[in-house]
C-alpha beads as a LAMMPS data file, in Angstrom:
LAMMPS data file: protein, C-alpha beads

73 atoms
72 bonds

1 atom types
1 bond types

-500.0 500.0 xlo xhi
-500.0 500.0 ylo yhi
-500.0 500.0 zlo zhi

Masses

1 110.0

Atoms # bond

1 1 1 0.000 0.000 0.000
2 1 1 1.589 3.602 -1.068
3 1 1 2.216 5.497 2.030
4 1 1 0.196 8.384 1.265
5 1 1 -2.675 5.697 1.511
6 1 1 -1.393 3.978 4.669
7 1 1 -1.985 7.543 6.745
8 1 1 -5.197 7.701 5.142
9 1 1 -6.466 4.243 6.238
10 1 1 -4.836 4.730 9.361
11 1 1 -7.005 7.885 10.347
12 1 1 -10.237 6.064 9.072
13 1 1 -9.709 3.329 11.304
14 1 1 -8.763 5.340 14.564
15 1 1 -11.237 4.882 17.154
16 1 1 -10.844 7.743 19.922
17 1 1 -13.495 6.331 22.117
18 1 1 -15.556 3.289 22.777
19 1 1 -18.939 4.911 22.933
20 1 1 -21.761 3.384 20.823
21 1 1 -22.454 6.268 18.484
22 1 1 -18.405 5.811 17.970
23 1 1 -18.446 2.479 17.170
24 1 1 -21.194 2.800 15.084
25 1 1 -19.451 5.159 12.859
26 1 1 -16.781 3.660 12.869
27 1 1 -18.563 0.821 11.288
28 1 1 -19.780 2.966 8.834
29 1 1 -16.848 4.697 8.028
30 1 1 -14.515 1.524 7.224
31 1 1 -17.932 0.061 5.470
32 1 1 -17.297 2.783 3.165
33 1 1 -13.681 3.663 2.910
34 1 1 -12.297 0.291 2.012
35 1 1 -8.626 0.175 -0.059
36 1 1 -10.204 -0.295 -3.705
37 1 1 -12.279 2.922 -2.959
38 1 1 -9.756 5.323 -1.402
39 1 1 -7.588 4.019 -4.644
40 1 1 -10.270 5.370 -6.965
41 1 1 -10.824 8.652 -4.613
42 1 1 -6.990 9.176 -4.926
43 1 1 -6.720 8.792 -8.460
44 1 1 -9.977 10.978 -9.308
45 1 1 -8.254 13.495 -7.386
46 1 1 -4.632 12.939 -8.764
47 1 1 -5.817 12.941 -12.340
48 1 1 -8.439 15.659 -12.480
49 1 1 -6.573 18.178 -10.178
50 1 1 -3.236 17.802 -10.118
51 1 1 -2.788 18.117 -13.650
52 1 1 1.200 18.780 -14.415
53 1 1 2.657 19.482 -17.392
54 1 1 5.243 17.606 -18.765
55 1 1 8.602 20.101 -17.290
56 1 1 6.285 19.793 -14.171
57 1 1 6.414 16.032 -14.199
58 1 1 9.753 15.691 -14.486
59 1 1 10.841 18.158 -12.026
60 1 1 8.197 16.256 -9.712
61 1 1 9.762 13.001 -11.309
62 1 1 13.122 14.135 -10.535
63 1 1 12.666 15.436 -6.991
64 1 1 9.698 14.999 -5.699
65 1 1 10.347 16.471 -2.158
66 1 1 11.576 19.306 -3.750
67 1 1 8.887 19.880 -6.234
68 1 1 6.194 19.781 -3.362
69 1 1 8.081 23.083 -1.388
70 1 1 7.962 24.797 -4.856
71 1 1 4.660 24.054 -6.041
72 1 1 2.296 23.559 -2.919
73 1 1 1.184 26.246 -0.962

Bonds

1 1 1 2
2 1 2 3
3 1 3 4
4 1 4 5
5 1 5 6
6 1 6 7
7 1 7 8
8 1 8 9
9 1 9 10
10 1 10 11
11 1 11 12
12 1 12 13
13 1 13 14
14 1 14 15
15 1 15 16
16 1 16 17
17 1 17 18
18 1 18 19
19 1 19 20
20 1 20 21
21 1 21 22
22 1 22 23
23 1 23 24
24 1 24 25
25 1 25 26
26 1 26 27
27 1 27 28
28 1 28 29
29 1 29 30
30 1 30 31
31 1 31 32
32 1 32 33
33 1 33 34
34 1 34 35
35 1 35 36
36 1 36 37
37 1 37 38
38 1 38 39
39 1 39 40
40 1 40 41
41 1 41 42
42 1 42 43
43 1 43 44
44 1 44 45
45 1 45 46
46 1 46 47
47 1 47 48
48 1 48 49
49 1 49 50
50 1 50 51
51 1 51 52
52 1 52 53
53 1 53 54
54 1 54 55
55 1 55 56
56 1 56 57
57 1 57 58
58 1 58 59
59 1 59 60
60 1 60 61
61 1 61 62
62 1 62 63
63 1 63 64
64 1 64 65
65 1 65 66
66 1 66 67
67 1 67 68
68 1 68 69
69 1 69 70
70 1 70 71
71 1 71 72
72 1 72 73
């Protein structure tokens, strides 16, 4: 699993009490949020709003650390 996806599914599935209502949403949250959709939420957001050029996918290619403190506010 890619990392950026790891802290994802790690927040979904933190429980920060053991009240019913919690666990009940909980439920429904990792019902929902399972790895083939957060893939498919990631890449519909990847693909339709990250949209780099080519000079911009190299650079990100190239250095991607780098790239990310030049072109993310």
């Amino acid at each position: 699993m890619p990392s950026h996806l790891i802290v994802i599914w790690n927040f979904i599935h933190f429980i920060s009490d053991s009240s019913p209502e919690t666990l009940e949403a909980h439920k429904i949250k990792t019902a929902f949020f399972t790895y083939p959709t957060l893939m498919e939420i990631c890449r519909r957001l990847v693909t339709h709003y990250f949209l780099l050029t080519e000079e911009e996918l190299t650079m990100w290619e190239e250095d991607p650390e780098g790239f990310s403190k030049k072109h993310v506010v």
